[in-house]
N, C-alpha and C positions, 0 to 999 in steps of 0.2 A: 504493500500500500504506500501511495506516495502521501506527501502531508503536508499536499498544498505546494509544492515546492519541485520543482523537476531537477535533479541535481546530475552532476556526470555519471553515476551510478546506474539512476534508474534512464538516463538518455542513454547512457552507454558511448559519450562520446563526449567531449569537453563544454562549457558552457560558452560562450563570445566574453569578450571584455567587458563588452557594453550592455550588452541585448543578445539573444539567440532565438531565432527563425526556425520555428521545430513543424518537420512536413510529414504526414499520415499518409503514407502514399499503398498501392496496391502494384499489383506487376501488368496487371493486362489494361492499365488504368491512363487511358487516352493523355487528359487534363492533368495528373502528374507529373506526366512528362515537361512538359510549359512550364508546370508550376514549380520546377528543380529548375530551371534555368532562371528561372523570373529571382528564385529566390538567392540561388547562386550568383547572379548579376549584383542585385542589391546589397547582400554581403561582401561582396566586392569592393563595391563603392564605398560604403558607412565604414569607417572604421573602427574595429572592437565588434561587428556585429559576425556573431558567427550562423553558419545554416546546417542543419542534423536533419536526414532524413529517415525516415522509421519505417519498414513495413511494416505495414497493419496485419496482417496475417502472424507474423511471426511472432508480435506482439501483444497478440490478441488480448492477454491480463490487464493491460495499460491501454488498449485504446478502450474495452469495459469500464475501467476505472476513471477512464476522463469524458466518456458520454460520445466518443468520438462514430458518426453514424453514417458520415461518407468518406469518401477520399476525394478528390486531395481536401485533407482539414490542416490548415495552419496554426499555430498558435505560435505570438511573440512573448518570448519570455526576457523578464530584466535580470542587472546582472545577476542577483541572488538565484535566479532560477523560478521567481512566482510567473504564474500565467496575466499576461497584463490585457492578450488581445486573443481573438479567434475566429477563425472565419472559416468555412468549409465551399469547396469549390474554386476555382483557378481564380486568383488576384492578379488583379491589373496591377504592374508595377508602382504607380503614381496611388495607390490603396496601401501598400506594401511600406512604402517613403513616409507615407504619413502615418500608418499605425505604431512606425517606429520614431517618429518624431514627435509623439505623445507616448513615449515610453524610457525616450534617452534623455 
């Protein structure tokens, strides 16, 4: 169980400096595809902001645990690791730039 808090443990991968861009993705999953580049793009740019992508299958205890019911589901996390934003379905970059500039 997490508690509230997505830390490198249960992401299983480091947190950003700043902020971290966490993607729920699936394998036969069209709009993940877009939505790893859109988010890889944007981590790019922001500095401190990192991107962790998760399959949701292999996952499947954590995406139960966080209500996650499609893919692609993003969620921006601060740097602690709490969940600040979330959105399900492919983000337009210029969505992506502002959820993180109300989070950094």
């Amino acid at each position: 169980m997490t508690t509230g808090i997505l830390d490198p443990e249960v992401l299983g991968a480091p947190l950003g400096e700043r902020a971290t861009l966490v993607q729920f993705s699936s394998a036969f999953c069209q709009p993940c595809r877009a939505t790893r580049r859109t988010l890889a793009e944007v981590a790019a740019m922001v500095p401190g902001v990192g991107h962790v992508e998760i399959d949701a299958e292999e996952r499947l205890a954590l995406v139960r645990e966080l209500g996650v019911t499609r893919t692609p589901t993003v969620l921006v996390l601060d740097a602690a690791g709490r969940i600040m934003r979330r959105a399900a379905g492919q983000p337009r970059t210029a969505d992506v730039i502002a959820a993180l500039g109300r989070v950094l």
